[in-house]
C-alpha positions in Angstrom: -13.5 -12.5 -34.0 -14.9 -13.4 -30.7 -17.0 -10.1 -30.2 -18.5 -11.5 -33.7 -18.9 -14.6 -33.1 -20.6 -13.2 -29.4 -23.0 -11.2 -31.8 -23.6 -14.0 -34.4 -25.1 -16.0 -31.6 -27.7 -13.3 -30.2 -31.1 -15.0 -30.5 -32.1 -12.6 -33.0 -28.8 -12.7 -35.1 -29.8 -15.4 -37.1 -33.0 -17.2 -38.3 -33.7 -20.7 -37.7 -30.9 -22.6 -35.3 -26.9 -22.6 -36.2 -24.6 -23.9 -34.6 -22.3 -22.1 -32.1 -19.2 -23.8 -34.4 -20.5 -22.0 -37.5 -21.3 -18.9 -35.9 -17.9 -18.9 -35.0 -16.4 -20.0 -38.6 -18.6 -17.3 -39.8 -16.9 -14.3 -37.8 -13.5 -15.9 -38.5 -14.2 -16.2 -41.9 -15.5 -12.6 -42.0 -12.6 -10.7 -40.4 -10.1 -12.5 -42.0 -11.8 -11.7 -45.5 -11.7 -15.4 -46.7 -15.1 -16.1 -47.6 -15.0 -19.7 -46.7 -19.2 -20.2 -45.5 -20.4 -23.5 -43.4 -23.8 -22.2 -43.9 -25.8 -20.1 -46.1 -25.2 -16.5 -44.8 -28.3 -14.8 -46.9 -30.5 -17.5 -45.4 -29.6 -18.6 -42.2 -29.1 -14.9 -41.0 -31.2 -12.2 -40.1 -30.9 -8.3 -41.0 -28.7 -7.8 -38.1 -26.5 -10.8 -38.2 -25.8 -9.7 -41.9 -25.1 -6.6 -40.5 -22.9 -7.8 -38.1 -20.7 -9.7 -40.7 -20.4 -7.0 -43.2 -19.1 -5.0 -40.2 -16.4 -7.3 -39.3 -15.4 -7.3 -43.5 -15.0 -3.8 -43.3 -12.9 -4.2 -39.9 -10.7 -7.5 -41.5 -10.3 -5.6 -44.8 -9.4 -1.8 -44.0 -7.6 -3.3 -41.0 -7.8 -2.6 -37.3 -5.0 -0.4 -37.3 -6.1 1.5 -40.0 -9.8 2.0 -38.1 -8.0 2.7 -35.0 -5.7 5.0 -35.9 -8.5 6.6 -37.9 -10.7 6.7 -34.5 -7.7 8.3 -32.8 -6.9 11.1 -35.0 -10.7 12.1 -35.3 -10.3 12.5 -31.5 -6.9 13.8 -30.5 -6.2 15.1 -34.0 -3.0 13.0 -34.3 -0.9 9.8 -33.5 1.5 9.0 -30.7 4.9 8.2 -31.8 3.8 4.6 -30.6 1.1 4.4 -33.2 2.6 6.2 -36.0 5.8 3.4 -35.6 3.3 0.9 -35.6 1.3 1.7 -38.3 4.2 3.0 -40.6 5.7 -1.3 -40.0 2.0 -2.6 -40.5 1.7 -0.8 -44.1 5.4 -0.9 -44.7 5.4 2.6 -45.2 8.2 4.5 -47.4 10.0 7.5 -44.9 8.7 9.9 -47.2 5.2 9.1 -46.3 3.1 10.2 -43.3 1.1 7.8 -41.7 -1.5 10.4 -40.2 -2.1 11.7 -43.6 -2.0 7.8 -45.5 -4.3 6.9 -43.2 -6.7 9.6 -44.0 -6.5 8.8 -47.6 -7.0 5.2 -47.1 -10.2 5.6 -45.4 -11.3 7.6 -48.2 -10.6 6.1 -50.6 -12.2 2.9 -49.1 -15.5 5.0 -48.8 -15.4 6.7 -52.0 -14.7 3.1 -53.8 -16.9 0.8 -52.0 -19.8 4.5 -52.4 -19.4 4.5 -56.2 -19.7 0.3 -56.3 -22.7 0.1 -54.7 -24.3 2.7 -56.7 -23.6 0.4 -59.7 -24.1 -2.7 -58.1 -27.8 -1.2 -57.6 -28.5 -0.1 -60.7 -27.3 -4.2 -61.9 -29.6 -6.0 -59.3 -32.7 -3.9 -59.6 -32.4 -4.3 -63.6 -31.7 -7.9 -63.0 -35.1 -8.3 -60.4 -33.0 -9.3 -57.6 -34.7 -8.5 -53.7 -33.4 -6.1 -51.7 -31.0 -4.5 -54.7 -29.7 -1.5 -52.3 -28.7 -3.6 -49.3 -27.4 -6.4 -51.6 -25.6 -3.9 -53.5 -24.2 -2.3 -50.1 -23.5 -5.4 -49.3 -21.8 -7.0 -52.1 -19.7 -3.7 -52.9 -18.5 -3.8 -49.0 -17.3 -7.4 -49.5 -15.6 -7.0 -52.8 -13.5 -4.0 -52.3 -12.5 -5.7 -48.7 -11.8 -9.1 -50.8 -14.1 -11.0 -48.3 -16.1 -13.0 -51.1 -19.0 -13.3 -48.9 -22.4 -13.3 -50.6 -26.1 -12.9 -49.8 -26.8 -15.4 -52.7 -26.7 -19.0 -52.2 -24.4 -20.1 -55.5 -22.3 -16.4 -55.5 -22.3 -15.0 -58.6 -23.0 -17.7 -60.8 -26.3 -16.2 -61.8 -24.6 -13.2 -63.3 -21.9 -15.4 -65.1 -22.6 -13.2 -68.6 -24.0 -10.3 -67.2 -20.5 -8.1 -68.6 -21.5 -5.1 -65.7 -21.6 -6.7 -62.5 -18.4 -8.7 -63.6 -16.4 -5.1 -64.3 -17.8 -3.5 -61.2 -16.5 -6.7 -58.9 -13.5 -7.3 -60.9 -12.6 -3.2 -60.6 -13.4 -3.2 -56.6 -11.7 -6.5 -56.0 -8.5 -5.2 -58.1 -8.0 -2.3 -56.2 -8.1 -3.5 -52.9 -5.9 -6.2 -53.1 -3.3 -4.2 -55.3 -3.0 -2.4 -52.4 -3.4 1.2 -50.9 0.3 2.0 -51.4 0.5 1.2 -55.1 -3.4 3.4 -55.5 -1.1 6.5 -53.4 1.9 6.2 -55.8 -0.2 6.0 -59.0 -2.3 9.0 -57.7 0.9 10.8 -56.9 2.3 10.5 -60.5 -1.0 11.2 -62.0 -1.0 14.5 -60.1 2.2 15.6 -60.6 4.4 16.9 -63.5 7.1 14.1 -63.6 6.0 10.4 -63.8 7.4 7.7 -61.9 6.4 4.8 -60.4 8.0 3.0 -57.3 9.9 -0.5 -57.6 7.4 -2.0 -55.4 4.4 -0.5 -57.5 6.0 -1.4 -60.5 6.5 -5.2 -59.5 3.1 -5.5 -58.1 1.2 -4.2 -61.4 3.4 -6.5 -63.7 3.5 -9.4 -61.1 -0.5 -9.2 -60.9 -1.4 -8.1 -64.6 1.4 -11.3 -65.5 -1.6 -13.5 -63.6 -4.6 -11.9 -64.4 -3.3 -12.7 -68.1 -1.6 -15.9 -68.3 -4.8 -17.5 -65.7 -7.5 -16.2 -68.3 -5.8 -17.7 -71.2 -5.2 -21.0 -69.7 -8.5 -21.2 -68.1 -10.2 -19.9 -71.3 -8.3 -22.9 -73.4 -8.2 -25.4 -70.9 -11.5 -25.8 -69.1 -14.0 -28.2 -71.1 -17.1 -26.4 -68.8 -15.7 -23.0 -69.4 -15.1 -23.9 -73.5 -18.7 -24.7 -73.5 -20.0 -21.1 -73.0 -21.0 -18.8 -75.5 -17.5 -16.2 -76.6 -18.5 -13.4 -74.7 -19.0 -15.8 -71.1 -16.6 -17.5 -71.7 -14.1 -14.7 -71.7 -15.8 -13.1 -68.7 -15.8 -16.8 -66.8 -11.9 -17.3 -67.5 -11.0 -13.7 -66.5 -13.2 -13.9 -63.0 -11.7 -16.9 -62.2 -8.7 -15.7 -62.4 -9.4 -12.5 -60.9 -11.1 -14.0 -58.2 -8.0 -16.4 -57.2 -5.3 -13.5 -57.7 -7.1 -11.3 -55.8 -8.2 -13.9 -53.1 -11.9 -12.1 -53.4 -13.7 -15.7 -53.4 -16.6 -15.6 -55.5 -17.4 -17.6 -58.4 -19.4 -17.3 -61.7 -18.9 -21.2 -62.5 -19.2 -24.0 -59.6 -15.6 -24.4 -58.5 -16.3 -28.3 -58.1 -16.7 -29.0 -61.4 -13.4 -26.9 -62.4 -10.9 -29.5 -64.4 -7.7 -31.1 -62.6 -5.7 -29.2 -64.7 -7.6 -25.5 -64.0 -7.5 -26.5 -60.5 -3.7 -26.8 -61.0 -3.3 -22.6 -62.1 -5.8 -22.1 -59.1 -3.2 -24.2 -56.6 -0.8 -21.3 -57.6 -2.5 -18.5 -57.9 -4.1 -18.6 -54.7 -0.9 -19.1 -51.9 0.3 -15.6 -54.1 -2.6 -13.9 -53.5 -2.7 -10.1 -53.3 -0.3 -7.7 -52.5 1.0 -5.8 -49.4 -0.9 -2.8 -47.5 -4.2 -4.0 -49.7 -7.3 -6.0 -48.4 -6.6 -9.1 -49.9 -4.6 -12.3 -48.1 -2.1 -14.6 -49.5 2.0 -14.6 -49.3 1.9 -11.3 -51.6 2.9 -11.0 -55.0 6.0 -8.8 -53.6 7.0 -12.5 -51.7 6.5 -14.1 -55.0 8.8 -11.5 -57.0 11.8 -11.5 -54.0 11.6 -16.0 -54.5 11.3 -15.2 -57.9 14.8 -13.6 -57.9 16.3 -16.1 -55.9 15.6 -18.9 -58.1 17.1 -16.3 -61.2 20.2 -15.0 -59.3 20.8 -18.6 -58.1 20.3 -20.1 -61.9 22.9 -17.2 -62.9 25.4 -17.8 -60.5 24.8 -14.0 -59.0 26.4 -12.8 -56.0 23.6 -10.0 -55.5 19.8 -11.0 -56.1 17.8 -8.6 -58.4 14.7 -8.4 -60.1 14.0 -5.6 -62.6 17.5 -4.7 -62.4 17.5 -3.6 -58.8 19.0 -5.5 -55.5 17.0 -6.8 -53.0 17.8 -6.5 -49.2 18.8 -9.6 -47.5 16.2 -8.8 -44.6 13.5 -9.1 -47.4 14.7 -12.5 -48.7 14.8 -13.9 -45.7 11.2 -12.9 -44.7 10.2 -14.1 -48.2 11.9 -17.4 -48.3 10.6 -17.7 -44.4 7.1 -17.1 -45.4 6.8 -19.7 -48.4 8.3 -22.2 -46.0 5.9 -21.7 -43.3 3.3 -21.4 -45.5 4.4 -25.3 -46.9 4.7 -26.5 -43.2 0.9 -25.2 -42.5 -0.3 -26.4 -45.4 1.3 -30.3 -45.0 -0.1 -30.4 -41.5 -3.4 -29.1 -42.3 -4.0 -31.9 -45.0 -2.5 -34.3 -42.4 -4.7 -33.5 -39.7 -8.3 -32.9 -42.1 -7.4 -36.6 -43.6 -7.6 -37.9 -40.0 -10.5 -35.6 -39.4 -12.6 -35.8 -42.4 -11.4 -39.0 -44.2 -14.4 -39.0 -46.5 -13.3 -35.9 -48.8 -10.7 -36.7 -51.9 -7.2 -35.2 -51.6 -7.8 -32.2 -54.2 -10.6 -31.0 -51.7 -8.7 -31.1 -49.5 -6.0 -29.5 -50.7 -7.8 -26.6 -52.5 -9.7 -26.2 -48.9 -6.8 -25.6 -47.2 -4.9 -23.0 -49.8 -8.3 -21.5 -49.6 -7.9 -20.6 -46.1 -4.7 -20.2 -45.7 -4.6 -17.3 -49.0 -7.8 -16.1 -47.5 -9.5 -16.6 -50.6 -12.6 -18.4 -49.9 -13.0 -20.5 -52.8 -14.2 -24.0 -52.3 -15.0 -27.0 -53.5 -18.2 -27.3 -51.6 -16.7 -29.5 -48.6 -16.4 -26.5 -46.1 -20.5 -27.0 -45.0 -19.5 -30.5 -44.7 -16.9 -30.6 -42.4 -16.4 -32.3 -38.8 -16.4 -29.8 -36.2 -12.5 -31.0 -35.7 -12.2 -30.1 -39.3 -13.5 -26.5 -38.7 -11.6 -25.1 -36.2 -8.9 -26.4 -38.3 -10.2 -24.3 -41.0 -10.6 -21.5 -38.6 -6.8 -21.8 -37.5 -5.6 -21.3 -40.9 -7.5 -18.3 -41.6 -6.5 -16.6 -38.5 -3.1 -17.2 -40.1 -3.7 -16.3 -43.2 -5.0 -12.7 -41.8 -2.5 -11.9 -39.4 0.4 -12.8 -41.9 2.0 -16.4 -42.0 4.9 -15.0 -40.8 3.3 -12.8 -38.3 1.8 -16.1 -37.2 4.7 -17.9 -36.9 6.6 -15.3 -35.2 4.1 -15.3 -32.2 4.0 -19.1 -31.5 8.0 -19.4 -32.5 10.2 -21.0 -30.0 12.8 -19.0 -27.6 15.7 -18.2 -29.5 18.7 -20.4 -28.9 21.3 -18.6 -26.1 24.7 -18.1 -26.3 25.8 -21.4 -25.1 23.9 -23.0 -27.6 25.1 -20.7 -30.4 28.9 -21.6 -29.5 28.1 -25.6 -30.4 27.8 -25.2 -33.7 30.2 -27.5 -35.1 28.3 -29.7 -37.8 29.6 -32.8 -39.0 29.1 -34.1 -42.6 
C-alpha cells in the first residue's frame, strides 16, 4: 500500500494535481480490492499510474502469499516448510492438498481467466466505440476477476446497463473469483475424475452464494421503482448485477447506487458484510461465516447439543472464529459511523452506513459521498479497508490486548 501510494505520487503518475490523501486512498483502495475512488481514476491518472493500480489489484486479489510463494518456487523450485505452513493456514488448505502444486494452479488459473475475459471484453468495447478497447479490456478483466471494482469509466458500468455480453463476461469473472480457488480445484477435481463429489465447504459456498445471487435479483427486480422502470430484458440484467456485484463484493454498478430505494439498500446492507467466500479474491466475513452463524441460530432454535448445517457438525474452533468475526465486524462498523458523524456531519446516516459496509466488505459500492469526504473521514475509510483485506479477525488479532495471566484467570468468580 505504501510502495503504491510512493508510486501514485511520481510527478508523472497522474495528470493534473491530486492530493497526496487520495493517492493514498487510491493504493489502499486498490490492494485491498474495494473499489472505493476519491477521484476519477481514468481521468486524473496517467498510463503509468493506471498501470500502477492495476498492479496492486492483481497483488490485493491473487494475494501476496500466493505471488510470493509463486516467485519462490520459480526460483528454488519449492517451499520451505515455513512457507508451505503458512500458505496451507492462509488458504485453509485440506491435508490432502499440496500447497506447491495449489499454488501453481491458482496462478493459472488467474491468467487463463482474467486472458480469456479480456479477449471478450475487447471484442464488447471496440463494438461499442469505446477508446482504448484493449487496455480497457485488460484492464477491466484484471479488476473483475480480482473483485477490485475499479473502473477507467467515470459512472462504471452504467453505460452498458443492457448490453447482455459485457454483463455475463463481468458477472462470470467476478463469480469465480470470489467463489474461491478451493471450490474452482474441487469442482475441477470431480469433473475429471470417475466418481463425483463435492466437499462440505464447496457445497455450502455454491448454495449459500447461488441462495443470494437468487433471492437479491428477485427482490431487487420487484422492489426497486428505478429498476421496474427498465425495459424486461435490463431490468433482469440490472437486478442480477446488483446483486452479483454486492455478493461478490466486485463494486461496479450498471444503475447509480444513490438513487437505489431504502428498501433495496436494505438487501445490499446484508449482502455486502457476507461478501465472498474463503481462499477467493473477494472481501467480506465469507459466506462459510455466514453458514457456521447460520447454524448457531438453528441448533440454538432446536435446542441441539451439536451445531450442524447440511447435516454435518461444525468444529467449535470454527464457531468461535465465526461468531468472533460478526462481532468485530459490528464493533468496527458502530465506531466507524460514530467517528464519520463527527467527521463529516453533513452526509445522512444511510451514506454513511452503506460507506462504511462498503469498506469494511471491500466492496466498493458507494453512494457517491467517498470523493466528498474530510481528509479525517478518509483515513477512516482507509482503516476499514485495510481491515476488510487482512481479515476482520486477522485485524483484530494483531491490535488485541495481552491475554489475561494466570492470576487474573483464578478471579473469576461472577456475581449475579
Amino acid at each position: 500500500m505504501l510502495a503504491g501510494w510512493l508510486l501514485l505520487s511520481l510527478p508523472f503518475g497522474h495528470e493534473g494535481t491530486v492530493a497526496a490523501i487520495d493517492n493514498f486512498f487510491i493504493a489502499v483502495s486498490a490492494v485491498s480490492t474495494t473499489g472505493l475512488v476519491t477521484v476519477d481514476p481514468g481521468s486524473n491518472y496517467s498510463f503509468f499510474g493506471e498501470l500502477i493500480i492495476l498492479l496492486l489489484i492483481q497483488v490485493g486479489g491473487v494475494g501476496y502469499m500466493t505471488i510470493g510463494s509463486f516467485a519462490v518456487m520459480a526460483t528454488a523450485h519449492k517451499l520451505s516448510p515455513l512457507r508451505e505452513k503458512m500458505t496451507r493456514a492462509a488458504f485453509a488448505l485440506p491435508k490432502d492438498l499440496k500447497p506447491g502444486h495449489f499454488i501453481l494452479t491458482v496462478v493459472i488459473f488467474t491468467l487463463v481467466c482474467e486472458a480469456i475475459g479480456a479477449l471478450a471484453l475487447y471484442f464488447i468495447f471496440s463494438s461499442a466505440g469505446q477508446e482504448d478497447a484493449i487496455w480497457s479490456a485488460i484492464f477491466h478483466a484484471v479488476s473483475a476477476f480480482c473483485t477490485a471494482g475499479f473502473s477507467l469509466n467515470p459512472n462504471s458500468f452504467e453505460a452498458y446497463s443492457g448490453n447482455v455480453g459485457l454483463n455475463v463476461v463481468i458477472s462470470v469473472l467476478s463469480l469465480l473469483g470470489a467463489m474461491g480457488f478451493l471450490v474452482i480445484h474441487d469442482v475441477w477435481r470431480n469433473f475429471t475424475s470417475a466418481a463425483f463429489h463435492l466437499g462440505f465447504t464447496t457445497k455450502v459456498i455454491l448454495r449459500i452464494t447461488g441462495a443470494f445471487l437468487f433471492i437479491g435479483t428477485l427482490v431487487l427486480f420487484v422492489a426497486d421503482p428505478g429498476i421496474s422502470a427498465l425495459q424486461p430484458t435490463e431490468r433482469l440484467l440490472a437486478a442480477f448485477f446488483q446483486t452479483m456485484t454486492a455478493t461478490t463484493t466486485v463494486g461496479f454498478n450498471t444503475v447509480p447506487i444513490g438513487a437505489l430505494s431504502m428498501s433495496v439498500l436494505m438487501v445490499l446492507f446484508v449482502l455486502m458484510p457476507v461478501g465472498a467466500s474463503p481462499s477467493g479474491t473477494g472481501g467480506g466475513l465469507k459466506t462459510t461465516t455466514f453458514a457456521a452463524l447460520l447454524a448457531i441460530m438453528r441448533s440454538t432454535l432446536k435446542q441441539r447439543s451439536r451445531v450442524r448445517f447440511f447435516k454435518r457438525s461444525i468444529a467449535a474452533s470454527r464457531l468461535q472464529a465465526a461468531g468472533a468475526s460478526a462481532v468485530y465486524f459490528i464493533v468496527l462498523l458502530a465506531v466507524a459511523v460514530f467517528l464519520l458523524g463527527l467527521t463529516d456531519p453533513q452526509f445522512t446516516f444511510d451514506r454513511v452506513v452503506f460507506e462504511v459496509i462498503s469498506a469494511l466488505g471491500t466492496v466498493g459500492l458507494s453512494m457517491g459521498i467517498s470523493g466528498d469526504l474530510s481528509s479525517l473521514g478518509k483515513l477512516i475509510i482507509i482503516v476499514l479497508m485495510t481491515a476488510g483485506r487482512v481479515g476482520i479477525l486477522t485485524f483484530g488479532i494483531a491490535i488485541a490486548m495481552h491475554d489475561e495471566t494466570r492470576a487474573e484467570e483464578e478471579d473469576n468468580e461472577l456475581l449475579i
